[in-house]
N, C-alpha and C positions, 0 to 999 in steps of 0.2 A: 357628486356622491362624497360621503366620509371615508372612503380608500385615497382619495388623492392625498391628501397630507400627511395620512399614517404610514406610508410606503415608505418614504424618507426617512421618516424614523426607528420603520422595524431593521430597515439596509444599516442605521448607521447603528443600533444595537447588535448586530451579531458579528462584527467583530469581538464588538465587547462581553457575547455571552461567549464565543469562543477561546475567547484570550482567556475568561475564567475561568469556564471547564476545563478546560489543560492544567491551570493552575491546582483549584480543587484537587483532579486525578493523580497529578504530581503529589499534591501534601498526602491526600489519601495512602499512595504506597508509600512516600517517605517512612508516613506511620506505623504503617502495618510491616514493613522491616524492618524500624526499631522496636515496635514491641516482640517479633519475632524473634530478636536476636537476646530482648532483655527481660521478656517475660518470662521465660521459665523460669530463673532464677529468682524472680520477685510472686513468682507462685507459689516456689517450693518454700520459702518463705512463708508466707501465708500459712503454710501445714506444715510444717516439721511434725510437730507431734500429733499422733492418731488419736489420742487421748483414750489409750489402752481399748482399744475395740479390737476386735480379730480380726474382724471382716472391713477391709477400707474400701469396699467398693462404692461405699458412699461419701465419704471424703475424698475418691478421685472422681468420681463426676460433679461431684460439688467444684473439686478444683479446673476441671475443663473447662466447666460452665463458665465461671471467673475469668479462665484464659479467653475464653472463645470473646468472650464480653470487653475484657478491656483491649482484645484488639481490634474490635469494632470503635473502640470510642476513640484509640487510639488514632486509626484512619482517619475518622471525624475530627477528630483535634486537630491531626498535622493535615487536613485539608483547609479546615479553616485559618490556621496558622498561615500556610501558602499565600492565602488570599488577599490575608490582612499584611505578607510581607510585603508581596510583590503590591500592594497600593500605595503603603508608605516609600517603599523605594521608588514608584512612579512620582508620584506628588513630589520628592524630594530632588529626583531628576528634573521634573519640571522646575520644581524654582532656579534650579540652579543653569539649566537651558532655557533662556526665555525664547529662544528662535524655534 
């Protein structure tokens, strides 16, 4: 059957999908508590001025939205970020340990 030789190699991938996922989940919160700590400040930015309206209720869920939004991508950034670091610091380790 085509099980016999695929076995080997789904065994010797999941260390490697789990060494990533950690990584991932790592960059993911790095992300999302830097933009936690730095995005209101780069919101309120965004709006300073209401631009003479009375009623801001639409310029604060305009600005949630924004918030809610870049700390999503934020997560996704410094997930990806993680992944891409911890490879090159592998590879960089490898060459420098040939054993």
């Amino acid at each position: 059957m085509a099980l016999g030789p695929t076995i080997p190699y789904a065994a010797s991938m999941l260390p490697w999908l789990k060494r990533t996922s950690i990584e991932l989940v790592v960059g993911a919160l790095v992300g999302f508590v830097i933009w936690s700590f730095v995005g209101k400040r780069l919101t309120s930015m965004l709006f300073g001025s209401l631009g003479g309206s009375f009623s801001c209720s639409a310029d604060v869920e305009l600005g949630l939205d924004k918030f809610l939004a870049m700390q999503l991508y934020s997560a996704l950034g410094g997930a990806a970020l993680a992944v891409l670091a911890m490879f090159l610091f592998r590879r960089r380790r490898a060459r420098r340990d040939p054993a």
